[in-house]
N, C-alpha and C positions, 0 to 999 in steps of 0.2 A: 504494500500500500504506500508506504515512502517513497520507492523509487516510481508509480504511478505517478505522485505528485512532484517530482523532481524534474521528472526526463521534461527539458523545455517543447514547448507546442511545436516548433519547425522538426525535431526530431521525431516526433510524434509520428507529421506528416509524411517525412522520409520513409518510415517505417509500414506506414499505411501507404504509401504507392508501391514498396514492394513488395506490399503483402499481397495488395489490387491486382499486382502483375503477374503474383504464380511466386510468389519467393519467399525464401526464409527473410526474417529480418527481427537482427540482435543488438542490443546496444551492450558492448563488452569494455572490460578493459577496468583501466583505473577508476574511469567514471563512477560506476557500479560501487565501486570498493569505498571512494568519496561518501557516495550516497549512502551508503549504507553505517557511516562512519558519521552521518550528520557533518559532513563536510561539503563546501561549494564546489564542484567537478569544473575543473579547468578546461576542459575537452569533454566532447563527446564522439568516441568512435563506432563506428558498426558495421556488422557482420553480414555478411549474406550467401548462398549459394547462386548468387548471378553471376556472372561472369563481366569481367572490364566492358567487354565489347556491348553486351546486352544491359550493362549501367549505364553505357552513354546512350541508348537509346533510351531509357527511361527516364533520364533526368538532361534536359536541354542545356543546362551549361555547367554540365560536368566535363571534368579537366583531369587525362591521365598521361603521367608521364614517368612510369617510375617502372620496374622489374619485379616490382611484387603485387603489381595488381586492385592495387590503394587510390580510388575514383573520389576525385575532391566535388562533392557538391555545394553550394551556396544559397545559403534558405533566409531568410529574415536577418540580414545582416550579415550572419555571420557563417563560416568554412564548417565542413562535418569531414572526415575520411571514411569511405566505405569499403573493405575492403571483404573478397571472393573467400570464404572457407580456406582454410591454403592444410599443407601437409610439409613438412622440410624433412630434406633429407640432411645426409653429411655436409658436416662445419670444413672451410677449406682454412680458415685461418684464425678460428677461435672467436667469428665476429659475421660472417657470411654464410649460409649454407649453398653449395654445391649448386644446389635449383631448388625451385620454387615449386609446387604441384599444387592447384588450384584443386579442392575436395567438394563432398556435396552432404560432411558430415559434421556437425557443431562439435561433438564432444572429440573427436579429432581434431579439429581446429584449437580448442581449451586445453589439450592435449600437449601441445607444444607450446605453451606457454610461462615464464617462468615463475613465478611464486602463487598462492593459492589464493590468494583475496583478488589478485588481476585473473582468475581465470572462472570470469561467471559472467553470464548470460540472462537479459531479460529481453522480452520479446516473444515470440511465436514462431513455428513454424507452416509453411504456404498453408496445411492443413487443417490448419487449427485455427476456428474461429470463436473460441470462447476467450481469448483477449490476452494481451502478455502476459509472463509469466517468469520465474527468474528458477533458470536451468546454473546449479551447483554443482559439480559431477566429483567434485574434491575438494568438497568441505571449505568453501572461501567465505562462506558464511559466519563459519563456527568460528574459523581463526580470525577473519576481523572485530566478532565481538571479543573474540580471546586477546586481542591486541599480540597477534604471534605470526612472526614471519615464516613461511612453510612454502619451502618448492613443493612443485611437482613432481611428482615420480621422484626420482633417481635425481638426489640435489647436485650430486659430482658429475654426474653427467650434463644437468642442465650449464652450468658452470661452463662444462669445455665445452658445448656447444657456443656460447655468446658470453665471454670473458665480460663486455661490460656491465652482464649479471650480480659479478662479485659489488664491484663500485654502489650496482644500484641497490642490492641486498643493504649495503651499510645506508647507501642516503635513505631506502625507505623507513629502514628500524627507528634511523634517528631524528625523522621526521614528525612519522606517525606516532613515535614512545613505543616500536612493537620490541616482543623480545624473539631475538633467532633463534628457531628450536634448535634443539641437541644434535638432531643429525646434519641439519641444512648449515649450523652455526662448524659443524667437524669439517665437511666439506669447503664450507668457503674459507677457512683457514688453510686446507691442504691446496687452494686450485689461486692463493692470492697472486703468487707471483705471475699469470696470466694477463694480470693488467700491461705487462710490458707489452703487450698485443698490440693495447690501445692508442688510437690515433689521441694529441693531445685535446684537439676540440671536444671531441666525446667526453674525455675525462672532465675538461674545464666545466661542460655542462650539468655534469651530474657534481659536482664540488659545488658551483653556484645553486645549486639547488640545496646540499647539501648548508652552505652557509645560510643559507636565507632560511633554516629551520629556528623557532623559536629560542630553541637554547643546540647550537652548532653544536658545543662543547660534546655533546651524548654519541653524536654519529662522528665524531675526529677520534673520540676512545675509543671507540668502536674499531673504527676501521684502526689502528693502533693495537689494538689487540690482536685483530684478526692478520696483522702481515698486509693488510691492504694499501695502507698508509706510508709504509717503508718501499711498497712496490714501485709508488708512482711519486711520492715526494722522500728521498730518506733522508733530507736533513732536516725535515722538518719532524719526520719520527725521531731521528737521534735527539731533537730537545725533549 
């Protein structure tokens, strides 16, 4: 009932022409996790089994220009990203996967996602006209009332697959106040030195984020514990 009243009316509509049209349609991602957290969602992204080519025909000034299938639409002022089901395979450099596979399955899609409170879904599927509904296939529910960070699956895996996971694992802990469970907190201690992967913009981004949290101080010891901090800054770990 919260994120009923949250999700603003342009996404709404988004969601209702691709339901009109024969399509899944999800609103995923952080969003969700905001909402659910009594927090304002800075973005809203969403999900669909359409494909790029059949978004542009359903939305007239939609804009796609990217390799993962991510269709910008413009609703009431302001940007949405839509992006197709996807599936990844093999990571080539701790940051990219190999390709991209465009799926026609949601919980596959939440599947490869990385921590459990980003991997939930409201919305409906083309079939279902009894109204949205919020699809949790891994407990993102329980862990954001828990205030507790928790990959998906296999945390050392999720890790080498997209090295900027570790970075974001500390900026979310220390954002949100959440604490990193035991197994996902063992892994990103073992995969910190991964950040050397990362291009500096990337890191600069998720640090700015990271300062701009109420009290920095909670996510700098963090990532200080966890080897994260010595990865990408070590003389600022050696103080």
């Amino acid at each position: 009932a919260r994120l009923a009243t949250m999700v603003p009316e342009p996404v709404l509509r988004v969601l209702d022409r691709l339901h009109e049209a024969g399509h899944d349609g999800y609103v995923v991602g952080g969003s969700l996790r905001d909402a659910l957290l009594g927090r304002v969602p800075k973005d809203w992204d969403l999900a669909t089994d359409a494909l790029p080519d059949r978004l542009l025909e359903l939305f007239d000034d939609a804009v796609y220009e990217n390799a993962f299938g991510t269709v910008v639409v413009r609703r009431g002022g302001e940007t949405f990203e839509i992006t197709p089901f996807r599936t990844e395979h093999d990571y080539a450099d701790f940051r990219r996967p190999h390709r991209v596979e465009f799926g026609t399955d949601l919980q596959a899609d939440l599947a490869r996602r990385d921590f459990t409170v980003n991997a939930m879904a409201w919305g409906r599927p083309a079939t279902d006209d009894h109204g949205p509904a919020l699809s949790d296939p891994f407990g993102g529910r329980s862990d954001a009332s828990a205030r507790r960070l928790r990959a998906v699956g296999d945390p050392a895996a999720r890790f080498r697959e997209d090295a900027l996971r570790t970075v974001r694992a500390v900026r979310l802990a220390g954002t949100l106040g959440f604490e990193v469970e035991p197994a996902t907190l063992a892994a990103l201690r073992a995969h910190a030195g991964l950040v050397a992967h990362l291009s500096g913009e990337r890191l600069h981004t998720e640090l700015s984020r990271m300062l701009d949290a109420p009290v920095p101080s909670v996510g700098l010891r963090l990532a200080e514990a966890t080897g994260v901090l010595a990865a990408f800054a070590p003389d600022l770990a050696a103080q």
